[in-house]
C-alpha positions in Angstrom: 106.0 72.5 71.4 105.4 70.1 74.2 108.7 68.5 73.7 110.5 71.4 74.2 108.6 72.7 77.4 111.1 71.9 80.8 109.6 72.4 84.1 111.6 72.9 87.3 110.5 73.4 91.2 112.6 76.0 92.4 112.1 74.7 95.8 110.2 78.0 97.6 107.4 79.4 98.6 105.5 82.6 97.9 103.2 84.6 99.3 100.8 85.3 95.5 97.8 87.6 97.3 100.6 89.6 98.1 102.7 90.1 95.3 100.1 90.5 93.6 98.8 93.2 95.4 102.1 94.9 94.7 101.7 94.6 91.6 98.3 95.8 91.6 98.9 99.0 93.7 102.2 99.9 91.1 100.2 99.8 88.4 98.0 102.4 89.4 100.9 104.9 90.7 103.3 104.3 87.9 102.6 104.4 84.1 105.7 102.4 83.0 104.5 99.3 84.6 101.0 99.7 82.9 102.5 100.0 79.6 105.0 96.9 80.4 101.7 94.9 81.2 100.0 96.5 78.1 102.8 95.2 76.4 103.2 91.2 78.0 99.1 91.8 76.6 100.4 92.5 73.2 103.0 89.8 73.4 100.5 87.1 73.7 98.2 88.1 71.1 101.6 87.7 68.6 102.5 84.5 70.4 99.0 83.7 68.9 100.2 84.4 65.5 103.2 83.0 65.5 102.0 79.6 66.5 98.9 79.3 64.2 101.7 80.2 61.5 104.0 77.3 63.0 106.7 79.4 64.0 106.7 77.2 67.4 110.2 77.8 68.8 109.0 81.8 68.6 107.3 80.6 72.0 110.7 80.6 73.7 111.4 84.4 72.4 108.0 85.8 73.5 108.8 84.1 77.4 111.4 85.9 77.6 110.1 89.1 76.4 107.8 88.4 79.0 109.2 87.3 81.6 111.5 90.9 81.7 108.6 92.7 81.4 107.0 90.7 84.1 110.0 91.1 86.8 109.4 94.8 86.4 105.6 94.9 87.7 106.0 94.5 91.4 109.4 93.4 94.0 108.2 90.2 94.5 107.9 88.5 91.4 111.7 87.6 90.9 114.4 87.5 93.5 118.3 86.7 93.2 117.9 83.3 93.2 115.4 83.2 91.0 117.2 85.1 88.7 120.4 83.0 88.8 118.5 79.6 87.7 117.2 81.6 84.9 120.6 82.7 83.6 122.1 79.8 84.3 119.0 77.9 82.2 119.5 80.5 78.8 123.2 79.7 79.0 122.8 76.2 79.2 120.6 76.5 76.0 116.9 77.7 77.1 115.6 80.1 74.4 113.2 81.7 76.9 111.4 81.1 80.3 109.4 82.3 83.2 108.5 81.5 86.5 104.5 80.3 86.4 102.2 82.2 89.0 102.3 85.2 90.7 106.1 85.2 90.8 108.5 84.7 94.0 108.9 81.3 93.7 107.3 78.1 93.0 108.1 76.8 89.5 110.0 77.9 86.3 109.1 76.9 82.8 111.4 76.8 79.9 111.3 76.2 76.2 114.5 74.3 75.1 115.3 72.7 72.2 115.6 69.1 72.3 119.3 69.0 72.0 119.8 71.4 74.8 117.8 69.9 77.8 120.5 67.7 78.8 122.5 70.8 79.7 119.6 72.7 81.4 119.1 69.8 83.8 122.6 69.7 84.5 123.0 73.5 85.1 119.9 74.1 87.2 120.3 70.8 89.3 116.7 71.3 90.7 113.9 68.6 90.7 112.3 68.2 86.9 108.5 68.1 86.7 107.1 66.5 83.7 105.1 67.9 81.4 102.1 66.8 79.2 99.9 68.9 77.9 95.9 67.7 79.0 93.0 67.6 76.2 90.6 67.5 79.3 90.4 71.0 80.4 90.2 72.1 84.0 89.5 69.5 86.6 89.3 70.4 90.0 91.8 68.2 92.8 91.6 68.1 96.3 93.8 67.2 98.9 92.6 66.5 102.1 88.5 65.8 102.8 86.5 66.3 100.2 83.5 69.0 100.4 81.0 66.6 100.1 82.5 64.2 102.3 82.4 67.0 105.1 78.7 66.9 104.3 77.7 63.5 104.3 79.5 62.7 107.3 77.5 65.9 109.3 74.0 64.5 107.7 75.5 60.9 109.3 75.8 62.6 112.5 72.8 64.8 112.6 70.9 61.2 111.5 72.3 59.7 114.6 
């Protein structure tokens, strides 16, 4: 499976807290949407199936699935451009995708057969992320000062 996992950044920003607030207030007015997220719920307990039965490249079929369910949730999630490098990724061979997060931009993920990631890089054009699955579980990173830096350096201060 990991082989066949592509990774793009699309380049833009997006505002999660309020797409997803969207999506949150549609689902209470409109019952359509929750069945549509009913059903991406569904979806992944059959991804589950399929893959402890091997049927790996299912994967790409059930992103798909999702990913049209998922644009219909809330504006935000998708917009044209979005939409384009998706199309242009299934024709160049991508069997499904969807873009990770909240939506509206950010990155897109795609299962493609080996034999077809060539021509998904060509067609999209947009910068490649690498992708490795990680045995280790959740690890917290930080960019800037560290929490406990902050800390020790105000216990220095209040020392002094």
């Amino acid at each position: 499976m990991e082989q066949n996992l592509m990774m793009f950044y699309t380049g833009t920003m997006h505002s999660a807290s309020e797409i997803l607030a969207e999506q949150g207030q549609n689902l209470k007015n409109l019952k359509t949407k929750e069945e549509n997220q009913l059903k991406m719920c569904s979806l992944a307990k059959e991804l589950r199936g399929y893959l402890q039965g091997g049927k790996v490249d299912l994967l790409g079929e059930i992103l798909h699935e999702n990913w049209m369910l998922k644009r219909t949730l809330a504006s935000g999630i998708s917009n044209p451009e979005i939409d384009e490098y998706y199309e242009s990724a299934m024709k160049a061979g991508a069997l499904g995708g969807k873009l990770l997060g909240a939506g509206g931009g950010g990155f897109l993920l795609f299962y493609v057969p080996e034999n077809r990631q060539g021509q998904v890089r060509d067609k999209l054009r947009l910068p490649e992320i690498p992708l490795q699955f990680d045995k280790q579980g959740s690890a917290l990173i930080y960019v800037g000062i560290k929490p406990h830096t902050v800390r020790k350096e105000r216990e220095r201060t209040e020392i002094s």
